[in-house]
N, C-alpha and C positions, 0 to 999 in steps of 0.2 A: 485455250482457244474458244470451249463452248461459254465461257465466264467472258470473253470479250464481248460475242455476238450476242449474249445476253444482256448484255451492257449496251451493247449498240439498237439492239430493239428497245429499249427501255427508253432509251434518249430521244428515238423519234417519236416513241406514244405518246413521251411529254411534251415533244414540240407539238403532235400534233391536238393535244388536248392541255390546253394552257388550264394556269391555276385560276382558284375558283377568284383569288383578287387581281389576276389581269381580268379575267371575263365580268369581274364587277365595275372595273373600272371603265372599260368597253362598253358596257351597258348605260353609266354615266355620261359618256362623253357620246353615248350615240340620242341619249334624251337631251342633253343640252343643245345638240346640234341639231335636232329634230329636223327637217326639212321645211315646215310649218314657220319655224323662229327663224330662220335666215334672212328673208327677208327684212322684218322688223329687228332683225339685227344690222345689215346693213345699212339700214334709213338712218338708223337710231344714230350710228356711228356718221354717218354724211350731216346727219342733223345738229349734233351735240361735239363730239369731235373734231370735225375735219375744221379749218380753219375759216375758209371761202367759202364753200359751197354753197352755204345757208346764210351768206355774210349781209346783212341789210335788213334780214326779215326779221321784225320781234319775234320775242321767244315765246311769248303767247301763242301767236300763229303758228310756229314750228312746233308747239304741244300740240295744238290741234292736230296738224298734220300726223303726229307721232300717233295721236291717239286712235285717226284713223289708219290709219296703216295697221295698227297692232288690231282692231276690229275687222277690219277686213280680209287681212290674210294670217292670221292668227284665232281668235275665238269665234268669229262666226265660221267657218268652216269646222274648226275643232267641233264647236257644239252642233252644226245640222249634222257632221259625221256619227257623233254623241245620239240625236235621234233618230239616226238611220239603223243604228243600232239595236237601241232601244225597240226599234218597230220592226225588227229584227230583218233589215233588207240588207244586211252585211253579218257577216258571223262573228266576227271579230274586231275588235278598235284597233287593235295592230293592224289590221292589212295587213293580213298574213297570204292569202291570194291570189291569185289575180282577177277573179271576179269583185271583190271586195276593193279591191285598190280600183277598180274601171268605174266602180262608184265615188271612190272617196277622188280620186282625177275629175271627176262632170262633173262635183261641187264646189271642189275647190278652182279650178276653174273660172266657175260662174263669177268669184267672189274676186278674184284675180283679174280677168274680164274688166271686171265695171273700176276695181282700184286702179289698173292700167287706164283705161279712158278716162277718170276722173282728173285723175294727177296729172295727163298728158293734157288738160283744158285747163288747168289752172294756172294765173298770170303768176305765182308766188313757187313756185314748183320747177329749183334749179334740172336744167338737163341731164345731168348726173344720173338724178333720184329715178325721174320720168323711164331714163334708157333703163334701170336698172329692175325699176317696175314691170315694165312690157318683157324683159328679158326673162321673165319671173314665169311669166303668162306663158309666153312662148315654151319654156320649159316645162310647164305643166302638162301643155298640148304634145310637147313630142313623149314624154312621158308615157301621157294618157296611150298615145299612138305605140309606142316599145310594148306597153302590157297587154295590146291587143295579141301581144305574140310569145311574150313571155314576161317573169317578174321582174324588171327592169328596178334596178337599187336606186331610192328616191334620195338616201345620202350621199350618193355617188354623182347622180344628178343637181343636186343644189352646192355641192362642191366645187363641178366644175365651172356652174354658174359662176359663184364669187370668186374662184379664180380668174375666167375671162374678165371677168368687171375689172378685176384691179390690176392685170393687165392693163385692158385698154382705158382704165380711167388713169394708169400713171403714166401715160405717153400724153396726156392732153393737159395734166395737173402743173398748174405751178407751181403747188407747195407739194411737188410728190416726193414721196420716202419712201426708200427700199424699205422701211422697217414693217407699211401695210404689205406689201408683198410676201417677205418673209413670214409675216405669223399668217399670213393666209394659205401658205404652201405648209407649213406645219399645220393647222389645225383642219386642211382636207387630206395629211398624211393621218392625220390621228383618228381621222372621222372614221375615212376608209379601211385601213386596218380594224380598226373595233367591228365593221362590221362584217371582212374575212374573218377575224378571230372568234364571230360569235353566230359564226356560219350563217349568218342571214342568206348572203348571195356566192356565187361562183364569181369567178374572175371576166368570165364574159359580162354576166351582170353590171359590175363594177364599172369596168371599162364602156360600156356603151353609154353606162349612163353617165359615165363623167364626160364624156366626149358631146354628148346629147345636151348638155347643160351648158358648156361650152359655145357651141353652135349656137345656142337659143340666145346668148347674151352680147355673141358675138354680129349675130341680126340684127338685133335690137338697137345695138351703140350705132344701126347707121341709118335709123327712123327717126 
């Protein structure tokens, strides 16, 4: 009887401290999905992928496009976060936080701001890209707005972004596939797990910000 309850405690320490190559792998899959990359992963995929969306426009044009979008909400914010650092007005490049993340929010932001107005003025910039863009921004804002009160999970927040999106961009798609839907519900189960499993956030966490990302994209598809 003490040899079972021994066994029984044993089994939940392990659930609840997974091995060191799930927490590696978790770790992987929480830097590929970065919050940062999502977006220039979605364009990237509406740009080069999807069949229509980008149908007409040379591929010149659509590299430009590609290259500003990876500049604008990818390494210019990465690097002004990179010197905020550096000038030590944050402690940490994680954003571990929540004063830390209230900064790296008003920069990223800023740069999200001007790539939504940009994309949203241009005659070459299908409606897709535009909504998905501002839905970006808007996420950023309710973000920024959760961590005024607590660390609100930024993976949990760009999660439910791309799920709203492909949602509502397969009820307006003619060449829609279950199959975007699908890997999009698997790769914000994997996201979010990895980052229960690696104790970033609580479950409140999670859930707000998935819900928050949601809303944000779900605004946006009707501006």
């Amino acid at each position: 009887m003490n040899r079972t309850a021994m066994e029984y405690h044993a089994e939940i320490t392990h659930a609840k401290h997974p091995s060191r190559i799930i927490r590696t792998l978790a770790h992987i899959i929480s830097f590929v999905f970065h919050p940062l990359l999502i977006t220039a992963y979605v364009i990237a995929f509406l740009t080069y992928l999807h069949p229509a969306v980008f149908a007409g426009i040379d591929m010149h044009t659509r590299n430009l496009r590609m290259l500003s979008v990876v500049l604008y909400t990818v390494l210019f914010p990465a690097f002004t976060i990179f010197l905020a650092w550096r000038l030590k007005l944050i402690r940490s490049l994680s954003l571990e936080n929540r004063q830390d993340r209230l900064v790296g929010f008003i920069v990223t932001m800023f740069f999200y701001f001007w790539t939504s107005y940009v994309f949203r003025n241009l005659p070459d910039i299908p409606p897709p890209a535009a909504h998905f863009i501002l839905g970006s921004f808007l996420a950023v804002c309710g973000g920024w707005m959760c961590t005024i009160f607590y660390k609100v999970s930024l993976h949990a927040l760009s999660m439910g972004g791309i799920l709203a999106f492909f949602i509502l961009f397969g009820m307006q798609d003619a060449f829609v596939s279950g199959l975007y839907l699908t890997i999009t519900i698997l790769i914000a189960g994997f996201v979010c797990s990895s980052r229960l499993i690696l104790g970033a956030h609580n479950r409140f966490e999670m859930i707000t910000g998935f819900f928050v990302g949601i809303l944000a994209q779900s605004v946006a598809w009707f501006f």
